[in-house]
C-alpha positions as CSV (number, residue, x, y, z in Angstrom):
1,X,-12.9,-13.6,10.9
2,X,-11.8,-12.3,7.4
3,X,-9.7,-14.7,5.2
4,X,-6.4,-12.8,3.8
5,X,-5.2,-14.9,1.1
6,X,-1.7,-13.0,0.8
7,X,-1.3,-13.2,4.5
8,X,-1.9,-17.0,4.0
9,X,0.9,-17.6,1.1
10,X,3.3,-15.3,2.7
11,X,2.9,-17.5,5.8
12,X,3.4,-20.4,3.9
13,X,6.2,-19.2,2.0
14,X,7.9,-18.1,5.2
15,X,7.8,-21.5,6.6
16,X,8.9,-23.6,3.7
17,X,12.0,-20.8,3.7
18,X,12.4,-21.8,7.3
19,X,12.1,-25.4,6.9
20,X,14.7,-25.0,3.9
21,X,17.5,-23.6,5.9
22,X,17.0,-25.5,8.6
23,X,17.1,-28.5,6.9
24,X,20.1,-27.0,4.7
25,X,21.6,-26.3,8.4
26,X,20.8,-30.2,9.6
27,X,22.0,-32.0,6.5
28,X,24.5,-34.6,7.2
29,X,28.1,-33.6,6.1
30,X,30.5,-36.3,5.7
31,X,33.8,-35.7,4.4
32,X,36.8,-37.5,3.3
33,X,39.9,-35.4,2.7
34,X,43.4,-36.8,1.2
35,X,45.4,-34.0,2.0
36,X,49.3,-35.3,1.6
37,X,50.9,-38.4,0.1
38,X,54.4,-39.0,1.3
39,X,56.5,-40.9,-1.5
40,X,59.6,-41.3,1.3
41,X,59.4,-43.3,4.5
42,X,61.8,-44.8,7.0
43,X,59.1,-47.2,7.7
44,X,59.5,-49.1,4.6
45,X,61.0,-48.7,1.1
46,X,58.3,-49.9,-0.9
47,X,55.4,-48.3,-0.2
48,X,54.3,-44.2,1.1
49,X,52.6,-43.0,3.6
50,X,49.1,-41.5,2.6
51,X,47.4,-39.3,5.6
52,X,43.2,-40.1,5.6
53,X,41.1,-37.5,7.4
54,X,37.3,-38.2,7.8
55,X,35.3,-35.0,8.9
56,X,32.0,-34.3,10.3
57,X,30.8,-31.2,9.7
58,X,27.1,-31.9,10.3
59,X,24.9,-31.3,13.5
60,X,24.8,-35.2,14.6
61,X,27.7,-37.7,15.6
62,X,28.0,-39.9,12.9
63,X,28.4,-43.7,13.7
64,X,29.7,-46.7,12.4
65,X,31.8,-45.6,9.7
66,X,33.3,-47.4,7.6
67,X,36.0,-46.3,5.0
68,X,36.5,-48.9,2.1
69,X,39.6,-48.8,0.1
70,X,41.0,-50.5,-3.0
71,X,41.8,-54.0,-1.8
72,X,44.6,-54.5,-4.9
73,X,46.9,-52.3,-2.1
74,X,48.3,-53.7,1.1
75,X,47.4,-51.0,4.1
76,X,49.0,-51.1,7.2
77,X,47.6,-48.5,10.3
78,X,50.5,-46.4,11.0
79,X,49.3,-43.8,13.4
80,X,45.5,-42.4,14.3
81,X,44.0,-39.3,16.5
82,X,41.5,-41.8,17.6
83,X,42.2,-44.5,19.3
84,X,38.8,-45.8,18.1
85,X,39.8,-46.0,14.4
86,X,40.8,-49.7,13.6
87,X,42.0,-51.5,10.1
88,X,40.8,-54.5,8.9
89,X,42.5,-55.2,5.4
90,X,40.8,-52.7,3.1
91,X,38.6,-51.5,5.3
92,X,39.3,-47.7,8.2
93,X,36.6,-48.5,10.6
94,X,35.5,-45.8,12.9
95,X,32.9,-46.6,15.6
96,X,31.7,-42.0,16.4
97,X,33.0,-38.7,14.9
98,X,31.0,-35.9,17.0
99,X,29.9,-32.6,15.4
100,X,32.6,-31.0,14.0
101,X,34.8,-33.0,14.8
102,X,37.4,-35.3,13.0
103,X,39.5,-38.2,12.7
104,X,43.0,-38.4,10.7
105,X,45.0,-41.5,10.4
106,X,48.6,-42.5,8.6
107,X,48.6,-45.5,6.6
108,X,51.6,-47.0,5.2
109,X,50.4,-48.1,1.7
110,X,52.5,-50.9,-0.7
111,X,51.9,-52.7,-4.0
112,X,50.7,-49.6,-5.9
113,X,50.5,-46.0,-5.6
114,X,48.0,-44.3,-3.7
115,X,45.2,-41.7,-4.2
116,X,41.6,-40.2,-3.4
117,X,40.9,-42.6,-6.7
118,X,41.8,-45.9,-4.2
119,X,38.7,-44.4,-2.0
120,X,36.3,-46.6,-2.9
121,X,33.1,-45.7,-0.3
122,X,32.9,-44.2,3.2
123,X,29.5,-44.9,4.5
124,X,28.1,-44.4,8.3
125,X,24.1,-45.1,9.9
126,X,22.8,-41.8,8.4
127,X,25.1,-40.4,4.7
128,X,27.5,-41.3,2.5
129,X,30.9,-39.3,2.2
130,X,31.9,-37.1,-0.1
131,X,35.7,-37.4,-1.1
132,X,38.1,-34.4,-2.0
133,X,41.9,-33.7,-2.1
134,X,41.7,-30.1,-1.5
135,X,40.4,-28.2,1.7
136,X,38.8,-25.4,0.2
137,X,36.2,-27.8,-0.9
138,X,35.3,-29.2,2.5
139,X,31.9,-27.2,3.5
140,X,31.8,-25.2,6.7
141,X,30.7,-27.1,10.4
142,X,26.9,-26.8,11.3
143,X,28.0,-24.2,14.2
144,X,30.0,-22.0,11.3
145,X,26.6,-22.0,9.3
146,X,24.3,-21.4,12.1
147,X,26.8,-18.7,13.0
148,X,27.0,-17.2,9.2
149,X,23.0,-17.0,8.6
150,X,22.8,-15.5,12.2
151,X,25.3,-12.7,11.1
152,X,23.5,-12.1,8.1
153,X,20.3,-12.3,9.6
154,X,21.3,-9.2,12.3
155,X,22.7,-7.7,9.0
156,X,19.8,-7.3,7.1
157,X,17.9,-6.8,10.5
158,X,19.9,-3.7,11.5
159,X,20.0,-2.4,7.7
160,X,16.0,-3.2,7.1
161,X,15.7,-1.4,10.5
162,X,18.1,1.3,9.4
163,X,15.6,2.0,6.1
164,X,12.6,1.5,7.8
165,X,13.6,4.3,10.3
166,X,14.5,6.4,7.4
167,X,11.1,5.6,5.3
168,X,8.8,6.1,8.6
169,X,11.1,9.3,9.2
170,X,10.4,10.3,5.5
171,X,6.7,9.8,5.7
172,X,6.0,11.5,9.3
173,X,7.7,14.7,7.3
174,X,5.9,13.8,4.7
175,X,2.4,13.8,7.3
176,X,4.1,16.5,8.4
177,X,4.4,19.4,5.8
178,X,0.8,18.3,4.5
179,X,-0.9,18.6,7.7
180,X,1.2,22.7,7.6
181,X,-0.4,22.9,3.9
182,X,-3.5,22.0,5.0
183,X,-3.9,24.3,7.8
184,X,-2.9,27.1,5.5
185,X,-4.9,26.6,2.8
186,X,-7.8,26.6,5.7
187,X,-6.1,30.0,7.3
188,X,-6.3,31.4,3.9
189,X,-9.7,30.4,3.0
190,X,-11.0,31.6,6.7
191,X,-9.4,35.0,6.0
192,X,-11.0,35.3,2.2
193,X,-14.1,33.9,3.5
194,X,-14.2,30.9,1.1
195,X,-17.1,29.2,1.4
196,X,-16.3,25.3,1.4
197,X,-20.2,24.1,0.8
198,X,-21.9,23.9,-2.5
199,X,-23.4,27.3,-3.2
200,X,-26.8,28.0,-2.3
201,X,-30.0,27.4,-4.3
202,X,-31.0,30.7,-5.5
203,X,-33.8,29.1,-7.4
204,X,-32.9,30.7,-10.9
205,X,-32.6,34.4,-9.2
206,X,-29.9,36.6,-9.1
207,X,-29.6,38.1,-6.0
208,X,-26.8,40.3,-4.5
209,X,-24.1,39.7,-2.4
210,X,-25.4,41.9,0.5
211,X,-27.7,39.7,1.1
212,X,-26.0,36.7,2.1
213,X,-26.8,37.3,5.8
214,X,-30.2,37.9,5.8
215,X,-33.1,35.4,7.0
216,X,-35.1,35.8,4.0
217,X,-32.3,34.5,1.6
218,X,-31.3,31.8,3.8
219,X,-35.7,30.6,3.8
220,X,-35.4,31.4,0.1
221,X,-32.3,29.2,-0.4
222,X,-33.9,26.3,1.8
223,X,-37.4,26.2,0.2
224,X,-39.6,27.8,3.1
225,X,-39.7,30.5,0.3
226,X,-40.8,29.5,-3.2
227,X,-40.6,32.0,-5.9
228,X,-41.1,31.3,-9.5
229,X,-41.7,33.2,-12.5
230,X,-42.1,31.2,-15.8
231,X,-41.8,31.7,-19.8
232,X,-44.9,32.2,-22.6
233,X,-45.7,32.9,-25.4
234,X,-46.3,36.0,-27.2
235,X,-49.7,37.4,-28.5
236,X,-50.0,40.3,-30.5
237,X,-47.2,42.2,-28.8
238,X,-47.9,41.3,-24.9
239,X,-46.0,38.7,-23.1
240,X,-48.0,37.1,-20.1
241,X,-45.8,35.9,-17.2
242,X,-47.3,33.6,-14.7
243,X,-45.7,34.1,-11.4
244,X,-45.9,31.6,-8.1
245,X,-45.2,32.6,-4.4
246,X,-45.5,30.3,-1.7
247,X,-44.7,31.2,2.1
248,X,-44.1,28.4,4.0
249,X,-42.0,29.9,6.6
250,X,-43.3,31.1,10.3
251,X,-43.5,34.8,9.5
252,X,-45.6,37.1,7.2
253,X,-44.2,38.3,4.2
254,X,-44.6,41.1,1.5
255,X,-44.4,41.0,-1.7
256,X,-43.7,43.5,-4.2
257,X,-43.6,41.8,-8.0
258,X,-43.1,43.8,-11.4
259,X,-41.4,43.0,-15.0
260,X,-39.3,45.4,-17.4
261,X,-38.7,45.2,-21.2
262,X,-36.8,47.3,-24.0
263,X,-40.2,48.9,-25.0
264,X,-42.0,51.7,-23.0
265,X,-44.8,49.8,-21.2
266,X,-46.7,53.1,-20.0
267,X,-49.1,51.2,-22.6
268,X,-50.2,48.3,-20.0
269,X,-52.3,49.0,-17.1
270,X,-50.0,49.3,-13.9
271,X,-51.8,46.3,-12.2
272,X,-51.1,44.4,-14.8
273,X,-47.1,45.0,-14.9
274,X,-46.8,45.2,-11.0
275,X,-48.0,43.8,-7.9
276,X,-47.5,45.8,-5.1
277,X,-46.9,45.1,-1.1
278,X,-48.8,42.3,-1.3
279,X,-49.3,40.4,2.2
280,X,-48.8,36.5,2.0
281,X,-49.7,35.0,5.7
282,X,-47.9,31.6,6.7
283,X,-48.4,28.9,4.6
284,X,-49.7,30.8,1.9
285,X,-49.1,31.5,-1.5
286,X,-49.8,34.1,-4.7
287,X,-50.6,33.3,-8.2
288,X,-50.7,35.8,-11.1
289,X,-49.7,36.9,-14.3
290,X,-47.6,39.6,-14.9
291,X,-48.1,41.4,-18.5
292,X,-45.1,43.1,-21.1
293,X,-45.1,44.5,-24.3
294,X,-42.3,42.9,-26.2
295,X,-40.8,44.1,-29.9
296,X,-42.7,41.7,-32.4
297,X,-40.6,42.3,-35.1
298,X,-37.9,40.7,-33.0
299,X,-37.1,36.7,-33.3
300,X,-36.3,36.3,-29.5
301,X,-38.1,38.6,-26.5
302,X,-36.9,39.0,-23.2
303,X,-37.9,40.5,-19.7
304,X,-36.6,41.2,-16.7
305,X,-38.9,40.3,-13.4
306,X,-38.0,41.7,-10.3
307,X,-39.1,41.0,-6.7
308,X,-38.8,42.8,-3.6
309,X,-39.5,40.9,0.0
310,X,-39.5,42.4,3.4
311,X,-41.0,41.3,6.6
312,X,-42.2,43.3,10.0
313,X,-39.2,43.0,11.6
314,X,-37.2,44.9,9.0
315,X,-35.5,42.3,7.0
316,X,-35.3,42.2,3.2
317,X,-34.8,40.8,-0.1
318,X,-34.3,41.5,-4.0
319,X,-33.6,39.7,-6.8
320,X,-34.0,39.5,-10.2
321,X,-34.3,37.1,-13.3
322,X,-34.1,37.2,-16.9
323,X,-37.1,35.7,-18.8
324,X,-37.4,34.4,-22.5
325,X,-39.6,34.1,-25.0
326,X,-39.7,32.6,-28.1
């Protein structure tokens, strides 16, 4: 099994993201809110009426809460919407608030005036409270986030999806116009005949075109034909080119060997400038030495060495190669 260390941290990262907003989702959310104070009241002339809302926008039912207040103030219960909620002195006791859910009460307050600053705790089994006077500052219920990150989460779903579709889209045309390309370049290379292997080994001759097709080029170009023709030195005027021919193909072969330089070389024995249809059975092989007369006077002398192949059945071969001396 082959370890993927990226697939590892990305795993890892994924998760800890996951635990994050999960645990972002389940964090307890108490709130205390202080909406309105009422400075008038038919109830009594010396105090107002202050309305106390404790919210739970968390995932779990808070219990046992218990809201403390400043105990310089009288308090007096004046209406709740629990019938739970009970006042003892300074102190809003409620036994459960369920998930998003709420509970408001009216308290007549005297001896001072009231505000969020008289809240001194609000404390259940599992969080403390936060307290705020303004709405906009009480966070969302667990549903509403739950029901935000899974709108954002189809979202980017259907817009990755969306650019996916358009990037797989993009690279199938992509594939598409390179796999046309392709095919063209190998129509036109078909039609031009271009070969698409390295060329053949020609063993340092140059051989014409028109024989590309024949069998003693192709035993030539694999080695079942060996055919050399080496440099010397000159003496006196004459070159002396040793030559090498080995058959090691199936069929016999004739050999035809001869050499040409810039001076007239009516001077040198024929025998000793040419080697005529000479037979070379299977698996066997010719060594001489072709002779030239060469300019002395000259710093560099070359010769040309030709060859001519042919075999019973009709098939040939020719070729040539430049030789120099120094």
């Amino acid at each position: 099994m082959n370890f993927q260390p990226l697939t590892v941290v990305v795993t890892l990262l994924a998760g800890l993201l996951l635990a994050g907003i999960l645990g972002w989702i389940r964090k307890p959310r108490l709130v205390v809110l202080v909406p309105r104070l009422f400075s008038h009241s038919r109830i009594s002339d010396k105090g107002q009426i202050a309305e106390i809302s404790v919210m739970n926008r968390g995932f779990k039912t808070e219990e046992s809460i218990e809201l403390v207040l400043n105990p310089s103030l009288h308090y007096e219960l004046v209406g709740s919407s629990s019938p739970d909620a009970d006042l003892q002195k300074n102190k809003l006791l409620i036994p459960r608030i369920g998930s998003s859910d709420d509970c408001s009460v009216l308290l007549q307050v005297e001896n001072g005036r009231f505000s969020e600053q008289e809240i001194v705790s609000c404390l259940s089994k599992e969080t403390r409270a936060s307290i705020t006077s303004k709405l906009e500052e009480v966070p969302l219920t667990a549903q509403q986030r739950v029901a935000g990150i899974t709108l954002f989460c189809i979202t980017v779903g259907i817009f990755g999806g969306f650019f996916l579709w358009l990037d797989h889209r993009k690279n199938s045309r992509a594939a598409e116009v390179a796999k046309e390309a392709s095919r063209a370049i190998r129509a036109t290379e078909d039609a031009a005949g271009i070969a698409t292997q390295a060329p053949p080994d020609q063993q340092g001759w140059h051989i014409s075109a028109i024989y590309s097709n024949h069998d003693l080029y192709r035993m030539l170009t694999t080695g079942q034909i060996k055919l050399e023709a080496q440099n010397s030195r000159v003496e006196r005027g004459v070159v002396r080119i040793p030559v090498l021919v080995e058959n090691r193909s199936q069929k016999p072969i004739s050999v035809d060997l001869s050499v040409h330089g810039t001076l007239p070389q009516g001077e040198l024995k024929l025998d000793r400038r040419r080697i005529y249809d000479r037979l070379l059975l299977p698996n066997d092989s010719l060594e001489a030495a072709l002779e030239a007369l060469v300019p002395e006077e000259l710093a560099r002398q070359t010769v040309v060495v030709e060859f001519f192949l042919k075999t019973s059945d009709g098939d040939s071969l020719k070729g040539s190669r430049v030789v120099a001396q120094q």
